[in-house]
N, C-alpha and C positions, 0 to 999 in steps of 0.2 A: 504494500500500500504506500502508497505518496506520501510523504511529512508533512502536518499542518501545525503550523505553532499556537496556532491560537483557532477554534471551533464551534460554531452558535447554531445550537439547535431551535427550529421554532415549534414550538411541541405541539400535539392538537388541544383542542379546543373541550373535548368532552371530560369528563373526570375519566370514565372507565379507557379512554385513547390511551389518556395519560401515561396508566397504569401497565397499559400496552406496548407502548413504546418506550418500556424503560429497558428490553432486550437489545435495542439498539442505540442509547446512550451506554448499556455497560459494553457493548461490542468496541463503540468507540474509542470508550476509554480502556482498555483492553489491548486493542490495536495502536492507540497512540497515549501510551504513560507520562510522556514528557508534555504533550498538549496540553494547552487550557480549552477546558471545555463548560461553555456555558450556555445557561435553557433562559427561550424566551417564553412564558407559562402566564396563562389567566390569572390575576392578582385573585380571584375566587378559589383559584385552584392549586395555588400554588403549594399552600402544608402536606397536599399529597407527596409531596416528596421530600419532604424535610426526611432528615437522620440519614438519607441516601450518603454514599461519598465517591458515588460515580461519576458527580460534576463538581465544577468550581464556582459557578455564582448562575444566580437567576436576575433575570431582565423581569419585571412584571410589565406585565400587557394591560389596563383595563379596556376592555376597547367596548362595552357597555356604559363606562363613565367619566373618568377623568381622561381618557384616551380615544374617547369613540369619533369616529368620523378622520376626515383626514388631516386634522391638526393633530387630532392624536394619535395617529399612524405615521407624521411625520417625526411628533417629539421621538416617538421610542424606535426610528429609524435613526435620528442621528447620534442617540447615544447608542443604536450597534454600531454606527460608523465612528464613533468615536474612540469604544474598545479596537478597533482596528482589526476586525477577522480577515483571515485568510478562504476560510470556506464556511459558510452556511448550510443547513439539511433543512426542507421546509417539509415538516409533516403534514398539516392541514392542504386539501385541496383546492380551496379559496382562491380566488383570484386576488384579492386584498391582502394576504400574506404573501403571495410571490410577490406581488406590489412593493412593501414595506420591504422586502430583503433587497430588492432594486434599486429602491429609495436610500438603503444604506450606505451599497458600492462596494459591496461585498464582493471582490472579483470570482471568487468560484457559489454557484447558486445551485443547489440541488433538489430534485422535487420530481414529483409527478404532473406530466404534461396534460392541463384540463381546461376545459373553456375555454379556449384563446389565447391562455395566459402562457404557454410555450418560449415566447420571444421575453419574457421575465428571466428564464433560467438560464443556465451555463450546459448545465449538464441534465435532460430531459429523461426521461425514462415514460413509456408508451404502458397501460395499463392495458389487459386483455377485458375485453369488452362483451357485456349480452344485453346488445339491443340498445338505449341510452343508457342504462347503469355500467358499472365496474363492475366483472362476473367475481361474485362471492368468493374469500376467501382469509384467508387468518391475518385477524389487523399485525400481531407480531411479527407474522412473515412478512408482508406487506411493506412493516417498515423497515425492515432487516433487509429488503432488497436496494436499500439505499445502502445499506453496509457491504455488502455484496459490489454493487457497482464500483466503490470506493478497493475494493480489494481487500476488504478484511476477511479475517477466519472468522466463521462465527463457531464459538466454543458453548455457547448456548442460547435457549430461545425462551426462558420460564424468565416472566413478570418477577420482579422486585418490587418490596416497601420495604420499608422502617417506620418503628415507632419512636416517638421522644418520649425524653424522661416526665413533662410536663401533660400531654397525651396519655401515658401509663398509669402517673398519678389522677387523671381526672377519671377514665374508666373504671379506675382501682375503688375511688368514692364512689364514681356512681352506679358499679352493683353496690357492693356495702351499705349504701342509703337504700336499696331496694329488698336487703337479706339475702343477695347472690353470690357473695364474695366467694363460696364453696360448692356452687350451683352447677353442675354443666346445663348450660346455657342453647338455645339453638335462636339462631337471630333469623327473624323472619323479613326482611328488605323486602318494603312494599309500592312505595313510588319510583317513578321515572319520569324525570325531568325532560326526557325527550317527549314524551307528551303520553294521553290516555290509552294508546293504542295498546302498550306495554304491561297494564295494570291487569291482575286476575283477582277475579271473585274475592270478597271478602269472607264468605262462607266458607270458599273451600281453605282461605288459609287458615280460620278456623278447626276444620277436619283434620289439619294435617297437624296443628301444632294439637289438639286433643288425642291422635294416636301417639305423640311425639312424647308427651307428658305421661298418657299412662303407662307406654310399654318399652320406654326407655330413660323416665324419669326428667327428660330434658324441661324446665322452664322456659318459657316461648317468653323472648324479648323483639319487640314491633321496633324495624329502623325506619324513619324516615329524616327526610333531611325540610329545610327552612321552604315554607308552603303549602308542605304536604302532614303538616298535623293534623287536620280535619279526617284526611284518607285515615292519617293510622289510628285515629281514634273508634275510625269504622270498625276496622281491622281488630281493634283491640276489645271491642267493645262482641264483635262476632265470636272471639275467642272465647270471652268469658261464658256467650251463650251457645260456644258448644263445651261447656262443662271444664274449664280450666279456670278456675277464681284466680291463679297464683301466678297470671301473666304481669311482666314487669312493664308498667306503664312508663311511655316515653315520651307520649307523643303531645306532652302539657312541657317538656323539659328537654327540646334537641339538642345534643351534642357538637362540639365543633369539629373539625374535620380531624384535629390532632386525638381528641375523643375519641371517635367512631374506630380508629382506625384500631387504639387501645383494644375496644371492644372487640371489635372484631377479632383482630388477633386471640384474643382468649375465649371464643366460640366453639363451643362442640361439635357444631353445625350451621352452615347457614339454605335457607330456602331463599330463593331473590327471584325478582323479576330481572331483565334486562338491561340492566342499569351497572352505574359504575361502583358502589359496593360489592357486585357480583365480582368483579376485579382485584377487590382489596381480598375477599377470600381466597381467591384463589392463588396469589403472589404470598400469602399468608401458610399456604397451605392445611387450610382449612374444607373439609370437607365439604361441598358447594355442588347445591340444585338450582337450574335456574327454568325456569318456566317463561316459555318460548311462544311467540303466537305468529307477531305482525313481522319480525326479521329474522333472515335467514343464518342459521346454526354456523353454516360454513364463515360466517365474518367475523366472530371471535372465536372462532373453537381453539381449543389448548390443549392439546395431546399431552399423553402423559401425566395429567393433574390428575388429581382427587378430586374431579368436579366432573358432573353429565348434566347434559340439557334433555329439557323434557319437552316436547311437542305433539300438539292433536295428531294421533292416527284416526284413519288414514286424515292426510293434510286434504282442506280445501283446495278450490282451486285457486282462490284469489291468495292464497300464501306462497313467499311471502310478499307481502304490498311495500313495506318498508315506508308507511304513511304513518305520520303523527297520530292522527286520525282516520279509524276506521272508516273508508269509504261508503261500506256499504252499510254504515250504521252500525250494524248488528254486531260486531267485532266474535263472532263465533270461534275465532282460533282459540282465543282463553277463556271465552264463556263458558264453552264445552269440555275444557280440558277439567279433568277428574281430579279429587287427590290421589286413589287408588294409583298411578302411576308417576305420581311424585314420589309415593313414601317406597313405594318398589325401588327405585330410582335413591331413595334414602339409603334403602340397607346395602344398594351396591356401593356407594362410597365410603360407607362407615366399614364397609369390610377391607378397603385398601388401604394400603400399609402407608404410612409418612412418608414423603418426600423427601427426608432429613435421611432414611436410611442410604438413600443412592447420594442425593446431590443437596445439600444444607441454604434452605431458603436465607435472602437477607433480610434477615429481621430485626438486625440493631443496628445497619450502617457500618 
């Protein structure tokens, strides 16, 4: 691979991307030790990767607020051209981030060639296509073919977190104020920010955490993140009326991101929707269901994890839509889906062995 002395990634945009694309900041830093290597990351999102030490500094981006539009695409353009990179990796497919790495003068620009935005980059890379989407495939792979073009080995492909000591300490209080501090726990992740298409029944998470509670003793704890406490109260409130009184109420009391992350980590189990918690368990290696309706399985799969996705059989035909919102109203991919083949789906993870045996997760940085 080529020498870059200095290396600025622009990371995506979603929490669970994040989480995704952390196989190809440790590739980087791996291939290049002496490099500085530093992430330009959503100032929303950014504690997701605190405790890492596969980079050296973060750029925050708000581009929702003090950054939005193009004065604010300009600011955080000239302080990358001010750290003076040599090569930039643009994760996001945006036309606006190839934009802003342009705007910096970054002479080598890396990225996937999308919407017009081609004549942005240095060095293009051609996406295999079905129809006008990008044909399905594993977000980690995906960004690792930028390390690949770059010439690196990749020596692995499993998601990374860390937790801080600050983070630790706030999960640590907040089983303890709930009487869990000795509980195995199973975290039930019920929103998604990407929109309603993603959400299942509040009954059946219900179902799943009442066989969870009797015949494996697990306390069912509801995650949702800032917006969605009404959802988890649904949720929590279904649990109790399917016979579990002893569910850990959260959703009057959300956690910060260094929080969750706590939490999770010390999870027995987690069930999730779609969403970027699904992420943290699994870089956690934590045993992880996720409940699949409106996108397609192949765009985060994770081989080799302790983690299975669960999807209506047989599939509709309109799956998957990859719409915020169910077109056709009825959103039948997760209305229909059962717990009977979630909790199936449970005992197959809980029977696989830690990840820590073969290849030891980063969990302290």
């Amino acid at each position: 691979m080529e020498a870059f002395n200095r290396i600025v990634v622009r990371m995506p945009n979603w929490l669970g991307d994040v989480v995704m694309a952390t196989p190809l900041v440790r590739t980087l830093r791996e291939a290049q030790p002496r490099a500085t290597i530093d992430l330009i990351v959503q100032r929303s999102g950014a504690a997701i990767l605190d405790g890492l030490t596969i980079f050296d500094d973060v750029i925050h981006y708000d581009r929702n607020g003090v950054d939005s539009g193009l004065g604010g695409m300009w600011r955080v353009a000239q302080e990358v051209r001010r750290r003076r990179y040599d090569l930039a990796v643009c994760c996001p497919n945006s036309f606006s981030s190839a934009l802003m790495l342009r705007m910096s003068g970054v002479p080598r620009r890396l990225g996937w060639s999308y919407g017009g935005r081609g004549f942005l980059l240095t060095d293009r890379l051609q996406p295999e296509m079905k129809g006008h989407r990008r044909k399905p495939r594993p977000m980690p792979q995906y960004y690792l073919d930028f390390a690949r073009h770059l010439g690196c080995e990749i020596l692995g492909d499993h998601a990374v977190m860390a937790s801080t000591p600050e983070g630790d300490a706030e999960a640590a209080a907040y089983l303890a104020e709930r009487g869990a501090a000795e509980t195995p726990v199973v975290g039930l992740n019920v929103g998604a920010s990407f929109g309603p298409s993603k959400h299942w029944r509040a009954d059946r998470f219900g179902e799943v955490a009442a066989a969870l509670h009797r015949d494996r003793g697990f306390r069912p704890m509801v995650l949702c993140g800032p917006g969605e406490e009404a959802l988890g109260k649904v949720v929590e409130d279904a649990i109790v009326a399917a016979g579990v009184p002893t569910v850990l109420r959260t959703s009057s009391n959300i956690l910060s991101l260094a929080g969750l992350k706590g939490i999770v980590k010390r999870l027995a189990l987690m069930v999730t929707t779609d969403t970027g918690p699904r992420h943290f368990g699994i870089a956690f290696d934590v045993p992880t269901v996720c409940v699949m309706g409106s996108t397609s399985p192949n765009m985060t799969a994770q081989p080799n994890t302790r983690s299975e996705v669960v999807t209506l059989t047989p599939a509709l035909e309109c799956m998957p839509c990859h719409e915020k919102v169910c077109p056709l109203v009825h959103q039948r991919c997760l209305q229909d889906l059962q717990a009977a083949p979630v909790l199936a789906a449970v005992d197959r993870v809980l029977a696989l062995p830690p990840r820590t045996a073969t290849a030891p997760p980063d969990r302290t940085g």
